[in-house]
C-alpha positions in Angstrom: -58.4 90.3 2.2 -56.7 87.7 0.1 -52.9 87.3 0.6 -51.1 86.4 -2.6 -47.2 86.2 -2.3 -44.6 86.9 0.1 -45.1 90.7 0.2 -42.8 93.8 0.8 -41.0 92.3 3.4 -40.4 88.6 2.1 -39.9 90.0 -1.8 -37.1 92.9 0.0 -35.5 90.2 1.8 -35.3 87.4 -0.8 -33.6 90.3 -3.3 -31.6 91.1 -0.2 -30.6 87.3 -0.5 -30.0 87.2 -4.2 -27.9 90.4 -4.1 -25.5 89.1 -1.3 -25.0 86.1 -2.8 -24.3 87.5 -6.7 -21.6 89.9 -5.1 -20.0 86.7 -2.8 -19.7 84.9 -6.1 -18.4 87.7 -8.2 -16.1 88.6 -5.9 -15.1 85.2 -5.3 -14.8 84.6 -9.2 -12.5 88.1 -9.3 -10.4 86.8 -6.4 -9.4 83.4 -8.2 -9.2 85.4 -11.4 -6.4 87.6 -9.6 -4.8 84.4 -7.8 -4.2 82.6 -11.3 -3.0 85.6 -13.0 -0.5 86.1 -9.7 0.6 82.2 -10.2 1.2 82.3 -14.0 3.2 86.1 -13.4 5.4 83.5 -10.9 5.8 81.0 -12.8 6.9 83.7 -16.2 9.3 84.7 -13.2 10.6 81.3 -12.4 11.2 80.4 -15.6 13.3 83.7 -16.6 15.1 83.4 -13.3 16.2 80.0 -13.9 17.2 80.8 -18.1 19.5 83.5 -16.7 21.0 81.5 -14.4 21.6 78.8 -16.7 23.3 81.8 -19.4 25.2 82.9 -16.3 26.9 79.2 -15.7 27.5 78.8 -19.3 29.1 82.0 -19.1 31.3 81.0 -16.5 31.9 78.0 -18.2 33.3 79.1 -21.3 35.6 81.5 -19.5 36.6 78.4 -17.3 37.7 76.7 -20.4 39.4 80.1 -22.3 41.4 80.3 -18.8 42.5 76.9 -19.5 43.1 76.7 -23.2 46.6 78.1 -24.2 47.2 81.1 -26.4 46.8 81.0 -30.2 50.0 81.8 -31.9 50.1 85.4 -33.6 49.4 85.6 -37.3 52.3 85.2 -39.2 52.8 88.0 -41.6 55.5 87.8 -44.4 58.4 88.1 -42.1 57.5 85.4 -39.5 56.1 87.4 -36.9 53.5 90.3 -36.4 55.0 93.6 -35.2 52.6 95.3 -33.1 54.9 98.2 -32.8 54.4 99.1 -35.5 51.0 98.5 -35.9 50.9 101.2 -33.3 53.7 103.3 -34.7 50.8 103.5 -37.5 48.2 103.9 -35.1 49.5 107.4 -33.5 50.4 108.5 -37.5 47.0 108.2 -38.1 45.5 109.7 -35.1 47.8 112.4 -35.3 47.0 113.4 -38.7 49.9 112.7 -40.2 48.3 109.6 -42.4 44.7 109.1 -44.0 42.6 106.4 -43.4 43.6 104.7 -47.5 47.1 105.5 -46.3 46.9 103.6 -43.3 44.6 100.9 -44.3 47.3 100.6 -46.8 50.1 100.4 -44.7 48.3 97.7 -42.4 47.5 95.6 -44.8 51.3 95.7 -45.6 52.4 94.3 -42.4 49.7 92.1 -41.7 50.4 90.0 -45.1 
């Protein structure tokens, strides 16, 4: 008898061999596949982390500088100064019923000019 080939054993073990090594690759493949997703998820992260904490010190910075600024005078209605009493004289009329909304629209348009 004539041997021709590895035979059962050699051919089992070579596929044994090729198996093994397509599921260390795969599996290697998947693992840097996971690792790059992980890093660019980081970096989306990062980069969000750091735009907030720029919006929160510009944020801080314009109330810094409204702290610091003075007041703006009060509109000046057609006597000289804005009553806010009785802007909110008016107010209560109107939330007690006692004026409608065109009546009170009315009547602030009145003392604001």
């Amino acid at each position: 008898m004539i041997r021709r080939g590895p035979g059962l054993l050699g051919t089992m073990a070579r596929t044994a061999v090729v198996a093994g090594t397509a599921t260390a690759v795969s599996g290697g493949m998947m693992r840097r596949q996971q690792a790059r997703a992980q890093q660019a998820a980081d970096a989306a992260a990062y980069q969000q982390e750091q735009e907030q904490l720029a919006m929160q010190a510009q944020m801080q910075q314009y109330a810094q500088q409204a702290a610091t600024q003075p007041a703006p005078p009060a509109a000046s209605g057609g006597g000289g100064g804005l009553d806010v009493a009785k802007l909110k004289e008016l107010a209560d009329l109107k939330a007690a019923g006692a004026l409608t909304d065109a009546e009170f629209e009315a009547a602030k348009a009145k003392l604001l000019g």
